[in-house]
LOMARTI-27817 format. One record per residue (C-alpha): residue number from 1; residue in three letters; x, y, z. Coordinates in steps of 0.5 Angstrom, whole numbers, plus 500, padded with zeros to 3 digits. Example, Ala and Ser with C-alpha at 12.3 -4.5 7.8 and 13.67 -1.06 7.14 Angstrom:
<sites>
<k->1	r->Ala	x->525	y->491	z->516>
<k->2	r->Ser	x->527	y->498	z->514>
</sites>
This chain:
<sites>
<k->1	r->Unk	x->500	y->500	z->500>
<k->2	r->Unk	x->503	y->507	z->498>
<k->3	r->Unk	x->503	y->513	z->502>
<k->4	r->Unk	x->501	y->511	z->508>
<k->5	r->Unk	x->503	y->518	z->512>
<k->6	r->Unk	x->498	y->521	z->508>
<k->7	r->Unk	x->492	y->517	z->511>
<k->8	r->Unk	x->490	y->520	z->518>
<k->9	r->Unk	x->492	y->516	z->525>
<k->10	r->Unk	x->484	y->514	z->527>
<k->11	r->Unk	x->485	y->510	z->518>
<k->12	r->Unk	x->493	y->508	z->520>
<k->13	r->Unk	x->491	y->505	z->526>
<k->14	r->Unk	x->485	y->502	z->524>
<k->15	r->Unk	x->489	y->499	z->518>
<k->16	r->Unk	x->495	y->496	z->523>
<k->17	r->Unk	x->490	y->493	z->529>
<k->18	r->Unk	x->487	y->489	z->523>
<k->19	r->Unk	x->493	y->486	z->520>
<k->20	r->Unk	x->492	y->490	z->513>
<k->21	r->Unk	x->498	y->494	z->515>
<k->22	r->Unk	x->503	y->492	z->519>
<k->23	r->Unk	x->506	y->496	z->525>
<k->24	r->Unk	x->513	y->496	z->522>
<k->25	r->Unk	x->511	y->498	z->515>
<k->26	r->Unk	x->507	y->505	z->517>
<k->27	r->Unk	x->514	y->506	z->521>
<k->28	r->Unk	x->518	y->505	z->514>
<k->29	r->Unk	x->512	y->510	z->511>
<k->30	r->Unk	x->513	y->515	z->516>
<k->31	r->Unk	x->522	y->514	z->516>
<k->32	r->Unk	x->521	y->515	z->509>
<k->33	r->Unk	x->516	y->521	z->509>
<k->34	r->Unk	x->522	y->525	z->513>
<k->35	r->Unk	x->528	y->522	z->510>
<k->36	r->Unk	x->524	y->526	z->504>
<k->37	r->Unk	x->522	y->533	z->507>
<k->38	r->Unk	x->525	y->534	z->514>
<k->39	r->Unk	x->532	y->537	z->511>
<k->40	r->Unk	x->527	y->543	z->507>
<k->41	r->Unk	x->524	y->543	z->515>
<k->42	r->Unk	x->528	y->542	z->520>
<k->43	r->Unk	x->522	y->541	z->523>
<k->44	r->Unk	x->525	y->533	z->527>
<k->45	r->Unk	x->531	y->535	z->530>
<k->46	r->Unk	x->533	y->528	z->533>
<k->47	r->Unk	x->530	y->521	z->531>
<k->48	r->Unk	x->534	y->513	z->531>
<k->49	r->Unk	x->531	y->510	z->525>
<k->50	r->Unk	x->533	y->503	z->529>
<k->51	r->Unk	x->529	y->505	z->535>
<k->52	r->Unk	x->523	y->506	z->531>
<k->53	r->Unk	x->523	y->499	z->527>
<k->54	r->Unk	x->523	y->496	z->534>
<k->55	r->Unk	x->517	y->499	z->537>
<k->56	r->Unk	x->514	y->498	z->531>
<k->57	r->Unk	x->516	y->491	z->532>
<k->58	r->Unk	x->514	y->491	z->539>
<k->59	r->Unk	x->506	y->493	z->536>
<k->60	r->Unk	x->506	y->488	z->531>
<k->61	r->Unk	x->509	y->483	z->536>
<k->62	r->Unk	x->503	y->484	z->541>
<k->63	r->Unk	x->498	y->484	z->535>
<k->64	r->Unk	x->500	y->477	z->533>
<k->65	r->Unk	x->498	y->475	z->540>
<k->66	r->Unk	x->492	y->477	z->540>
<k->67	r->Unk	x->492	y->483	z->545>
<k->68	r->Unk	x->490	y->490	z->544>
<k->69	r->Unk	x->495	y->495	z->542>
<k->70	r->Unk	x->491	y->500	z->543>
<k->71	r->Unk	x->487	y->506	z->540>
<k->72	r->Unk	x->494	y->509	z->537>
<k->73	r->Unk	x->497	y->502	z->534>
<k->74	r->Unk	x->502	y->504	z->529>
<k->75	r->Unk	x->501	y->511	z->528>
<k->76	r->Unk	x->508	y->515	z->528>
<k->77	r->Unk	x->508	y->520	z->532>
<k->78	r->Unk	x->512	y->527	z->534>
<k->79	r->Unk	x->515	y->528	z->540>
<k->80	r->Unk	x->516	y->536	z->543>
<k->81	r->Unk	x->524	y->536	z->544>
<k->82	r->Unk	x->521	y->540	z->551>
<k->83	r->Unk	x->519	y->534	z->555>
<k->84	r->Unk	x->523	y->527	z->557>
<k->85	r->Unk	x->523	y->522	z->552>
<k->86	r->Unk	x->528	y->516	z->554>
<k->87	r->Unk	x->535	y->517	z->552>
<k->88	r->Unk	x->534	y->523	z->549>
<k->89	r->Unk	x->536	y->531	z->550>
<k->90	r->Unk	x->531	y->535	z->554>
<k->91	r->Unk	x->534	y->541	z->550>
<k->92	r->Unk	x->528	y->545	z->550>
<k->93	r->Unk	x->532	y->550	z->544>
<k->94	r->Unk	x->538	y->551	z->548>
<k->95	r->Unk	x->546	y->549	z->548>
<k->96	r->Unk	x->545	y->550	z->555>
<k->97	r->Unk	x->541	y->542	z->555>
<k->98	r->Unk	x->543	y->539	z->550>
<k->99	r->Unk	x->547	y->533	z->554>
<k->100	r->Unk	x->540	y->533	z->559>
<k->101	r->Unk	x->539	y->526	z->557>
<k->102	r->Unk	x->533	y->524	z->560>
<k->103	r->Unk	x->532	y->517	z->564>
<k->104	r->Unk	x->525	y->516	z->564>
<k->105	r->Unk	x->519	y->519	z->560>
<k->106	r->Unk	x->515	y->525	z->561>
<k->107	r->Unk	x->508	y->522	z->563>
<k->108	r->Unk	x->505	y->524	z->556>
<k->109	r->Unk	x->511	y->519	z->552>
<k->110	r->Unk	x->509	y->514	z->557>
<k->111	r->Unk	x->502	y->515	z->554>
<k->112	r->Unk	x->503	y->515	z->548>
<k->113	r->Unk	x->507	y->510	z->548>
<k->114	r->Unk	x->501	y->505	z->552>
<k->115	r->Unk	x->497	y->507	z->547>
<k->116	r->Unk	x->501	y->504	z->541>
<k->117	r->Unk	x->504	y->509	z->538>
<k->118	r->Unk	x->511	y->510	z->534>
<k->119	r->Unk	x->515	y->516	z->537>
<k->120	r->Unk	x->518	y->516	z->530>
<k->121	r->Unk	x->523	y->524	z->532>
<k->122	r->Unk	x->523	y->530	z->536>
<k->123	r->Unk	x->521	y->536	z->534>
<k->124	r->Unk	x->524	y->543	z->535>
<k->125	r->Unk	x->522	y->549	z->539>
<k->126	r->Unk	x->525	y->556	z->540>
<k->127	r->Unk	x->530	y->557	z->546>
<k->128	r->Unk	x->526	y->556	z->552>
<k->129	r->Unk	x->519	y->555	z->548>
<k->130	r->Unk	x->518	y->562	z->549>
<k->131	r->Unk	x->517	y->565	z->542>
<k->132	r->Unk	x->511	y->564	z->536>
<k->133	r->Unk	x->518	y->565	z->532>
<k->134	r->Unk	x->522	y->557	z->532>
<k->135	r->Unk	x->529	y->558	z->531>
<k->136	r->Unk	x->535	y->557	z->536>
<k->137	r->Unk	x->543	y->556	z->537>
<k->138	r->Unk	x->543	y->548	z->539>
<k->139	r->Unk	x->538	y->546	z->532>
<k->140	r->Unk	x->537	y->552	z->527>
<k->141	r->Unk	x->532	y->555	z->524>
<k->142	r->Unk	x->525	y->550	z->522>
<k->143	r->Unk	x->521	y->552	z->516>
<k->144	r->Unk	x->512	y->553	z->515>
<k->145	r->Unk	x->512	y->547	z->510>
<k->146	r->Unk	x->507	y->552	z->507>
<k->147	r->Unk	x->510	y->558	z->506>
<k->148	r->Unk	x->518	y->559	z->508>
<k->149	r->Unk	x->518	y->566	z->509>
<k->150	r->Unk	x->512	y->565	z->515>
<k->151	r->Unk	x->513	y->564	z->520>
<k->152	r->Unk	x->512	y->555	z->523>
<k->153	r->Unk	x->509	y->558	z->530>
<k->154	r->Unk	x->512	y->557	z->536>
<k->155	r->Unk	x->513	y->555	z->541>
<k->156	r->Unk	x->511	y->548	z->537>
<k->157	r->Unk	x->513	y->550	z->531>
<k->158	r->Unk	x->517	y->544	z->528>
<k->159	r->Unk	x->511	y->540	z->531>
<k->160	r->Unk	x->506	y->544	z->527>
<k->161	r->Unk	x->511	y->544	z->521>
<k->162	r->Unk	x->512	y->536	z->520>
<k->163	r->Unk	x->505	y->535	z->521>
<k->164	r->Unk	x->503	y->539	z->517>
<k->165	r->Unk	x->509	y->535	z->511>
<k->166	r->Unk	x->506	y->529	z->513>
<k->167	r->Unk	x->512	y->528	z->518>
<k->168	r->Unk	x->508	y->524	z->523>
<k->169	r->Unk	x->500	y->523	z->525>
<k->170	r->Unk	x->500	y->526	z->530>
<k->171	r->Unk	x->504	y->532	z->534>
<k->172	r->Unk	x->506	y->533	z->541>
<k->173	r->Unk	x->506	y->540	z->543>
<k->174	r->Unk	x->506	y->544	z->549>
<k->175	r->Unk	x->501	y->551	z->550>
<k->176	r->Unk	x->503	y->556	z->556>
<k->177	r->Unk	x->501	y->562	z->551>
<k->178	r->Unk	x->498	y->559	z->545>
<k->179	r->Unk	x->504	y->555	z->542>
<k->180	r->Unk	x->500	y->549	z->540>
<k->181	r->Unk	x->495	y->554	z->538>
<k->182	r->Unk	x->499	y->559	z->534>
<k->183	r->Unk	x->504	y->553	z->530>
<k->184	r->Unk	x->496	y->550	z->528>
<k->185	r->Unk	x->494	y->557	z->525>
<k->186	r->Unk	x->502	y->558	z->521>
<k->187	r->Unk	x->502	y->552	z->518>
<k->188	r->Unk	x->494	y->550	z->517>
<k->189	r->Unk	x->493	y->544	z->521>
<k->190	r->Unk	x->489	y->543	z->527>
<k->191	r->Unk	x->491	y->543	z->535>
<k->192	r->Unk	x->489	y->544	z->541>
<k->193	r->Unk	x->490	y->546	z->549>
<k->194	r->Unk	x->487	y->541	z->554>
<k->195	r->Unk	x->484	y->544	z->561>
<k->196	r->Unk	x->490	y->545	z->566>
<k->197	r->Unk	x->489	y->538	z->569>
<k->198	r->Unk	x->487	y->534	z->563>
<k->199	r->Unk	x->493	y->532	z->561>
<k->200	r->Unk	x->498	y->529	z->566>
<k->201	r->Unk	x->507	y->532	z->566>
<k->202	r->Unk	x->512	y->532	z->568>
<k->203	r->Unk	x->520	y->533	z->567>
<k->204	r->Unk	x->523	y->528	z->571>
<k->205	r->Unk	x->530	y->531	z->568>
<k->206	r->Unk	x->528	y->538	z->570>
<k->207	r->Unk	x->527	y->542	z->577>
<k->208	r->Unk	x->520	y->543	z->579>
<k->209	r->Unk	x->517	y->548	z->575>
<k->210	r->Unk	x->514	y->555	z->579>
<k->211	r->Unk	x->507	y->555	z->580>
<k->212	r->Unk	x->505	y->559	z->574>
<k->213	r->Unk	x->507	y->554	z->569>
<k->214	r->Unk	x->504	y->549	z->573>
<k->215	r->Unk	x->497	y->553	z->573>
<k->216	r->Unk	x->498	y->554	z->565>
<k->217	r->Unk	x->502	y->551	z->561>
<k->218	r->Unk	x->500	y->544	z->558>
<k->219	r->Unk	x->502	y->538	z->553>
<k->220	r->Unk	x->496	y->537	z->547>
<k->221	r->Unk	x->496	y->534	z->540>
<k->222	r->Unk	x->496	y->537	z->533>
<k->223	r->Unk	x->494	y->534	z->527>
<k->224	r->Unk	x->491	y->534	z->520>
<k->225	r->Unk	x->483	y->532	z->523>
<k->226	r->Unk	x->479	y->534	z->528>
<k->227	r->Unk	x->477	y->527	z->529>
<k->228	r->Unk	x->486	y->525	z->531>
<k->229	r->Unk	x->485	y->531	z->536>
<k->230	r->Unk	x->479	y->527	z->539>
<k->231	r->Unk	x->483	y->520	z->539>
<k->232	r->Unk	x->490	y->523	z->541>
<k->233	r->Unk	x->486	y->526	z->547>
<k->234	r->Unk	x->484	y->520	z->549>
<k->235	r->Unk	x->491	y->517	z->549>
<k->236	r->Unk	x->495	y->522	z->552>
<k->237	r->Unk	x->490	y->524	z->557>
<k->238	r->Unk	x->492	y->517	z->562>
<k->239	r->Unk	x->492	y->518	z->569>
<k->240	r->Unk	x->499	y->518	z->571>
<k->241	r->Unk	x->501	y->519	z->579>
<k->242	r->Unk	x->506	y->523	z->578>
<k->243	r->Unk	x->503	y->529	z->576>
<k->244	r->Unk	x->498	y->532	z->583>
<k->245	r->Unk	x->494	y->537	z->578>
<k->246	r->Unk	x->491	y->531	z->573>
<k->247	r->Unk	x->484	y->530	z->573>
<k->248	r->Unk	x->480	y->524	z->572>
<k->249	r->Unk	x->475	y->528	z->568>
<k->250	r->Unk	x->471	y->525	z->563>
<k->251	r->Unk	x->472	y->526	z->556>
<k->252	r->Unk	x->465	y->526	z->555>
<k->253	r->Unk	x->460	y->531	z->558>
<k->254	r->Unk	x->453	y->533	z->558>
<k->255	r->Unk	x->449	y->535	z->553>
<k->256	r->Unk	x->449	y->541	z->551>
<k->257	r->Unk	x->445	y->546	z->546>
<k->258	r->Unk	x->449	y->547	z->540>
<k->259	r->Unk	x->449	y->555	z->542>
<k->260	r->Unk	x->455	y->559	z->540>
<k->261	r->Unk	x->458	y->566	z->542>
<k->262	r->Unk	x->463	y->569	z->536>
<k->263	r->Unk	x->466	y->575	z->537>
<k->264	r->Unk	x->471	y->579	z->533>
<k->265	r->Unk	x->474	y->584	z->537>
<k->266	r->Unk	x->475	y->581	z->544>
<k->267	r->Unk	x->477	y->587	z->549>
<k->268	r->Unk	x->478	y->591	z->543>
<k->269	r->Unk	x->484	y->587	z->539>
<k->270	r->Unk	x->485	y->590	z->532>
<k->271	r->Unk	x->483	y->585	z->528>
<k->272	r->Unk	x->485	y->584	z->520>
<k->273	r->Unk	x->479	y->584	z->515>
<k->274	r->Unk	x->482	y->577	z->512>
<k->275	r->Unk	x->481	y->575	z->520>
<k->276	r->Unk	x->474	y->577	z->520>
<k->277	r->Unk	x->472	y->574	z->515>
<k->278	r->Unk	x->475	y->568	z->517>
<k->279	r->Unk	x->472	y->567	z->524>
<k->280	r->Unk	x->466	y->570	z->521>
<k->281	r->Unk	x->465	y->564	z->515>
<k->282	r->Unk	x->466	y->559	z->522>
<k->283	r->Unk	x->460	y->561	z->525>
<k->284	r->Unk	x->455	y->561	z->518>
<k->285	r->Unk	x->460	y->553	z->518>
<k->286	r->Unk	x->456	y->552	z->525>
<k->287	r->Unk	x->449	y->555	z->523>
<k->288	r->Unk	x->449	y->551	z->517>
<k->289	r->Unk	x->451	y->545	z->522>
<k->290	r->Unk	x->444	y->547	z->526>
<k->291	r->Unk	x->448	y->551	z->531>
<k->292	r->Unk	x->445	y->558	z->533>
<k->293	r->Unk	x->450	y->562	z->534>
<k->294	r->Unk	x->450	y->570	z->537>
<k->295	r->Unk	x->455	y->576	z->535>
<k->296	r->Unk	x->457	y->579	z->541>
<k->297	r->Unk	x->461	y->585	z->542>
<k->298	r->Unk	x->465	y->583	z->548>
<k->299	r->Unk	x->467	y->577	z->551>
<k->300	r->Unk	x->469	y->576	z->559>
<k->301	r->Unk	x->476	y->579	z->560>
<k->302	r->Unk	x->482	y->577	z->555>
<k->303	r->Unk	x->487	y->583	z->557>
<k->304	r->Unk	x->487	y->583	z->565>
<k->305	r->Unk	x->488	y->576	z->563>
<k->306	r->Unk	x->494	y->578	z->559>
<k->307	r->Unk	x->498	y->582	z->564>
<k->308	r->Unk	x->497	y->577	z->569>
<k->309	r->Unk	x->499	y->570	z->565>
<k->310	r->Unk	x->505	y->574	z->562>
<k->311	r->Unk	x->507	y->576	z->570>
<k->312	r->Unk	x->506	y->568	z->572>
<k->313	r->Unk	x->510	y->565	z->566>
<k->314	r->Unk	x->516	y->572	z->565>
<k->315	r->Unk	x->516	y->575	z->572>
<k->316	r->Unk	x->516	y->570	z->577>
<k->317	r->Unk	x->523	y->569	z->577>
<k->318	r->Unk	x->525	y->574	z->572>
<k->319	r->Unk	x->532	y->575	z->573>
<k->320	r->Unk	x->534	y->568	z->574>
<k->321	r->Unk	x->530	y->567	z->566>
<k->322	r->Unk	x->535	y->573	z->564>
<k->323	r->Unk	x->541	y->570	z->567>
<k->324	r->Unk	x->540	y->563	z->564>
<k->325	r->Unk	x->537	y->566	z->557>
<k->326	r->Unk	x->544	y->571	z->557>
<k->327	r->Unk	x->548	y->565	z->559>
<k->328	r->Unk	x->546	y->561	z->553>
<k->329	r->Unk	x->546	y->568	z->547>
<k->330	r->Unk	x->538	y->567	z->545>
<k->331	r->Unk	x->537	y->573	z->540>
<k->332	r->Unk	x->530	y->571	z->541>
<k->333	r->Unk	x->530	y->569	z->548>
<k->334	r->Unk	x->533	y->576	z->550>
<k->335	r->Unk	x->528	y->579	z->546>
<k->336	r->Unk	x->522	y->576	z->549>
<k->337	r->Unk	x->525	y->578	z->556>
<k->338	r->Unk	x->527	y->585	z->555>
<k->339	r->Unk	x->522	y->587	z->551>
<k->340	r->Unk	x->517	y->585	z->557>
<k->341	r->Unk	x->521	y->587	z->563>
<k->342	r->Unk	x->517	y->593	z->564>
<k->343	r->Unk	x->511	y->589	z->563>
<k->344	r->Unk	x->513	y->583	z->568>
<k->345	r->Unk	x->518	y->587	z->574>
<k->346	r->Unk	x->517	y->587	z->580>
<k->347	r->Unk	x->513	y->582	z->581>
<k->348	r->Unk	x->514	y->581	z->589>
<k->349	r->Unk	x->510	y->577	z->594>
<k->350	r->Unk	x->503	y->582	z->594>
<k->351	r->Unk	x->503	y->582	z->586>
<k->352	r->Unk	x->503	y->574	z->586>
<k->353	r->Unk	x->498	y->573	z->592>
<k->354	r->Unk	x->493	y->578	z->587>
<k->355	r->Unk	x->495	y->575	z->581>
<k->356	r->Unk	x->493	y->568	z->584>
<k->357	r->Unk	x->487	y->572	z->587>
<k->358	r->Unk	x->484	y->575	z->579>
<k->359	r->Unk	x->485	y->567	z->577>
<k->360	r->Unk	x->479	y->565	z->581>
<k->361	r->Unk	x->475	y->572	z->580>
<k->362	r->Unk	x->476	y->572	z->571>
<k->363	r->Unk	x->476	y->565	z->572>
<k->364	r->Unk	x->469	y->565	z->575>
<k->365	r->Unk	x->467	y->570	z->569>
<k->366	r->Unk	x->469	y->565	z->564>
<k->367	r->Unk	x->465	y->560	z->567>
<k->368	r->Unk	x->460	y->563	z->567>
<k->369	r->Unk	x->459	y->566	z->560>
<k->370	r->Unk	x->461	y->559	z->558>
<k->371	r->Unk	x->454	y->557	z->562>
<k->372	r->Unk	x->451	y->561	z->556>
<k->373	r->Unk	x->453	y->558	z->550>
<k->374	r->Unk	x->457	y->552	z->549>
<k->375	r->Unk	x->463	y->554	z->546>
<k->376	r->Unk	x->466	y->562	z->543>
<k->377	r->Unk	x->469	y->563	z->537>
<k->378	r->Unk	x->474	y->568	z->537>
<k->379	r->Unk	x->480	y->570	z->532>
<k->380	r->Unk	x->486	y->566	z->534>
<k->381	r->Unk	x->491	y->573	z->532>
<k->382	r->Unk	x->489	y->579	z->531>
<k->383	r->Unk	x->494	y->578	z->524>
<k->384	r->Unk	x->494	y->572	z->519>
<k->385	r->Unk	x->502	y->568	z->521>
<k->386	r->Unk	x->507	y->573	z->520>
<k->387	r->Unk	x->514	y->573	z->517>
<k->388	r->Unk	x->518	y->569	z->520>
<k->389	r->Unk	x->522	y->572	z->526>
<k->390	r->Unk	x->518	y->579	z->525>
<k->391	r->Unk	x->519	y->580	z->533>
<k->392	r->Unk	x->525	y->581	z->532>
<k->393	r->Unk	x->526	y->587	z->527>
<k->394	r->Unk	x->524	y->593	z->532>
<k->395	r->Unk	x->521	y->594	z->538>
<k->396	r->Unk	x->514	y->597	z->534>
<k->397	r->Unk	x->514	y->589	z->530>
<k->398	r->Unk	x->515	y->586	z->537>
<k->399	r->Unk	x->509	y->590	z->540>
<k->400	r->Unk	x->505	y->589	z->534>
<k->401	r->Unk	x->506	y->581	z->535>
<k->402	r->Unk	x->505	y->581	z->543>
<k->403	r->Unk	x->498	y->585	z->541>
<k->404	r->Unk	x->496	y->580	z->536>
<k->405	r->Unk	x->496	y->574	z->541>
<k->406	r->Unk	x->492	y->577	z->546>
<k->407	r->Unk	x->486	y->571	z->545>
<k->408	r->Unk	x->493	y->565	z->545>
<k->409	r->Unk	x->496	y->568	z->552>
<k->410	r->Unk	x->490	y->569	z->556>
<k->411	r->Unk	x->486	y->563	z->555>
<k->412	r->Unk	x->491	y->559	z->559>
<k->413	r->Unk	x->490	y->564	z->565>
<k->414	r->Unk	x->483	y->561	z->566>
<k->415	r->Unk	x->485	y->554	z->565>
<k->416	r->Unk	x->481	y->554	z->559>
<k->417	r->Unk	x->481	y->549	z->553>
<k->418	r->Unk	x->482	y->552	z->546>
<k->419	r->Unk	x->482	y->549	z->539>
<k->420	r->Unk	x->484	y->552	z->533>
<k->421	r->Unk	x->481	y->550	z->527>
<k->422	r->Unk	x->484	y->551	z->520>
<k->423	r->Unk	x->479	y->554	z->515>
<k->424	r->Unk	x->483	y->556	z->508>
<k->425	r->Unk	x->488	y->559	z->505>
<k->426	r->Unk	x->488	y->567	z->503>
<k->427	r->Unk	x->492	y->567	z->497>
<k->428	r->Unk	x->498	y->562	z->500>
<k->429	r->Unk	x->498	y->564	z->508>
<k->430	r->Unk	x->494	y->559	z->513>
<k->431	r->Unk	x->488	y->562	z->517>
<k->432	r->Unk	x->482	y->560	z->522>
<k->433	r->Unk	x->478	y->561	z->528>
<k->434	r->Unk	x->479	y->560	z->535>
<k->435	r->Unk	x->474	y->555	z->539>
<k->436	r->Unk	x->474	y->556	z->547>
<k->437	r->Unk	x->470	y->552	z->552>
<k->438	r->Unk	x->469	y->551	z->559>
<k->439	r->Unk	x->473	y->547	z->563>
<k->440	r->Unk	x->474	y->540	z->562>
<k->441	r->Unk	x->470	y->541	z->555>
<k->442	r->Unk	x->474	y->539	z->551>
<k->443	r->Unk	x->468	y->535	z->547>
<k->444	r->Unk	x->463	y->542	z->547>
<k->445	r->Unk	x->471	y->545	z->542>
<k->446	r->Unk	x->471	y->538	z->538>
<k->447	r->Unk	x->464	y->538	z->537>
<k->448	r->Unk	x->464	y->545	z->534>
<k->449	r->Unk	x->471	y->544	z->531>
<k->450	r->Unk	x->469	y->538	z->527>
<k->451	r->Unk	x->462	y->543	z->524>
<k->452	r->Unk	x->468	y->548	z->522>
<k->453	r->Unk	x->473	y->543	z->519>
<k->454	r->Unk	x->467	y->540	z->514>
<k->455	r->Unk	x->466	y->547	z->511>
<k->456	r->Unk	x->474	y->546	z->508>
<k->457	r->Unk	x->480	y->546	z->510>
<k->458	r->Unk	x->488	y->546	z->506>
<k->459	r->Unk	x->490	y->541	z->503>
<k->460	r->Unk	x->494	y->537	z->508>
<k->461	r->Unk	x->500	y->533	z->508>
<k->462	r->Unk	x->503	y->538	z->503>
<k->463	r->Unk	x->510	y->538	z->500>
<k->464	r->Unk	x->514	y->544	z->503>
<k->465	r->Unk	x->514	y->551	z->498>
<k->466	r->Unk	x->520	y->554	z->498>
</sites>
């Protein structure tokens, strides 16, 4: 059977768990797929062709035994270089790891892994996952398989990428800030950010993180269809006791109306007129669909949100980040940190205990908003994906990016899931719509997601274009 990375990972598995396609077979698929497009990317910055034959052996060898290999069976897949893989560097974008060699496997990697998937190599991220831009001194610069000159996102940007070139299934990414989100809008595929909770993590090879990321940051899939994102979900969600926040919420929630909120200008973000229209044509997606959907003015605060997300993330601890980032010689990573130093300083003990404090009072407000309508529509930029590296071409390019991500950063603050559903393409440049629900409603963004995603979408998996 030809071309086998093109198919979707619910199709592969459904071919290796009847024995049409062995396990083994879609491993030499996925090694040939990036043999063929990773050198134009330089989206996979790691990977051992031996070691992915063997775990697919070990698929095949469980098949043939009559057992179930789970719901991923023989699905390749990608791995942030940001978490803990057996045997690999933790590098998470810098010199300053690249000999961090991990002993034992971040929680969503033990997942994969129970759910019969292939790690078939480990994609690139800026240094400390800090930019929508991905470039770093340890692997280099990675490239948007649509258009080189765009930016891939970030932080997940090689995931976005290889997904997108049909370099794996399924890409793990992490989100503190959109960087699942904004390298699924860049490279025009699909990704989403669970709940806080929903998804167990933990670097066994790192210190404990401060309590900002563990209150927002999160692990999540990207893909080239809703329905991957739904079974990926699945698989990556497995308890792990290793994580106290994870949360044995059910996949499924109740019923509720199809009723959506869209909103165009949250908090009075300046929206482009080819972003309009998108979200715009993602909502007349849900009426045809049977849903019922409102235009608001305003949403629940998005920008208060913003301050505070970007003060839990920056500003706690902020000399010591500058210190590393100084050490290691990011252009990138000095750049996002200067650049917010006003914005995050001082950040003592009184500004943490408000901050935590607004948590809970606009976390309140989302929730109940979210008991009104289903889900929200909102863009996921305020901009269509930029020029690669436009962050760093002057302060007032800077300023421009950090304005156009205001839905990205805040929804983290609150804990909330967001998918971004990639809807088309204006000219060659990908665009979509951003898709929130409530806590643990991963289902209620899925549902309305696989709505959007029958409108049409970009072709994928695509050949890089220079």
């Amino acid at each position: 059977m030809q071309d086998l990375w093109r198919l979707s990972a619910a199709d592969l598995a459904t071919l290796v768990k009847s024995r049409k396609v062995s396990a083994r077979e879609a491993a030499q698929a996925g090694l040939a797929r990036l043999d063929a497009v990773n050198p134009r990317l330089n989206a996979v910055v790691d990977h051992r062709p031996d070691d992915v034959l063997k775990q697919a052996d070990v698929i095949d060898a469980a098949i043939a035994r009559g057992e179930d290999p789970g719901v991923l069976a023989g699905v390749p897949v990608t791995i942030k270089a940001n978490v803990d893989q057996v045997g690999f560097a933790t590098t998470n974008g810098l010199k300053l790891q690249r000999d961090l060699i991990a002993r034992e496997d971040n929680p969503v990697v033990a997942n994969f892994r129970k759910a019969g998937a292939i790690l078939l190599g480990r994609t690139n991220c800026p240094a400390f996952s800090y930019r929508w831009f991905t470039t770093n001194l340890v692997h280099g610069d990675t490239k948007n398989p649509r258009d080189a000159s765009l930016t891939p996102g970030g932080s997940s940007g090689g995931a976005g990428s290889a997904v997108a070139a049909g370099i794996g299934h399924i890409a793990h990414g992490t989100d503190i800030a959109g960087s699942i989100r904004y390298p699924a809008y860049a490279c025009g595929v699909h990704g989403l950010r669970p709940t806080m909770g929903r998804i167990p993590a933990f670097n066994p090879a790192l210190p404990e993180r401060p309590i900002g990321p563990q209150i927002t940051a999160v692990s999540g899939p990207l893909a080239r269809t809703v329905n991957d994102l739904r079974i990926s979900l699945a698989a990556m969600s497995a308890r792990d006791i290793r994580d106290p926040w994870w949360v044995p919420a059910p996949l499924e929630g109740a019923a509720r109306p199809k009723r959506a909120a869209l909103c165009l200008n949250p908090d009075g973000l300046a929206t482009t007129p080819e972003v309009k229209a998108a979200v715009s044509d993602a909502g007349k997606r849900l009426e045809r669909a049977g849903w019922s959907v409102d235009v608001i003015e305003n949403t629940p605060p998005m920008r208060e949100a913003v301050e505070w997300q970007t003060k839990l993330w920056l500003g706690d601890g902020y000399e010591a980040q500058l210190e590393m980032a100084e050490r290691e010689g990011d252009p990138g990573a000095l750049a996002c940190l200067r650049g917010n130093r006003a914005k995050v300083t001082p950040f003592d003990q009184a500004a943490y205990a408000k901050a935590l404090t607004r948590r809970a009072t606009l976390t309140r407000e989302w929730m109940l908003f979210l008991e009104q309508y289903a889900v929200v529509l909102t863009p996921v930029s305020g901009e269509l994906p930029f020029p690669d590296h436009l962050d760093r071409k002057d302060d007032e390019s800077f300023k421009r990016v950090w304005e156009a991500q205001l839905p990205q950063i805040a929804i983290p603050f609150m804990g909330l899931p967001g998918l971004v559903v990639s809807t088309g393409l204006v000219g060659k440049v990908p665009v979509g719509v951003h898709v929130v629900s409530g806590r643990y409603r991963e289902d209620l963004c899925l549902l309305a997601g696989e709505a959007i995603e029958a409108g049409g979408v970009p072709p994928s998996p695509i050949d890089p274009v220079s």
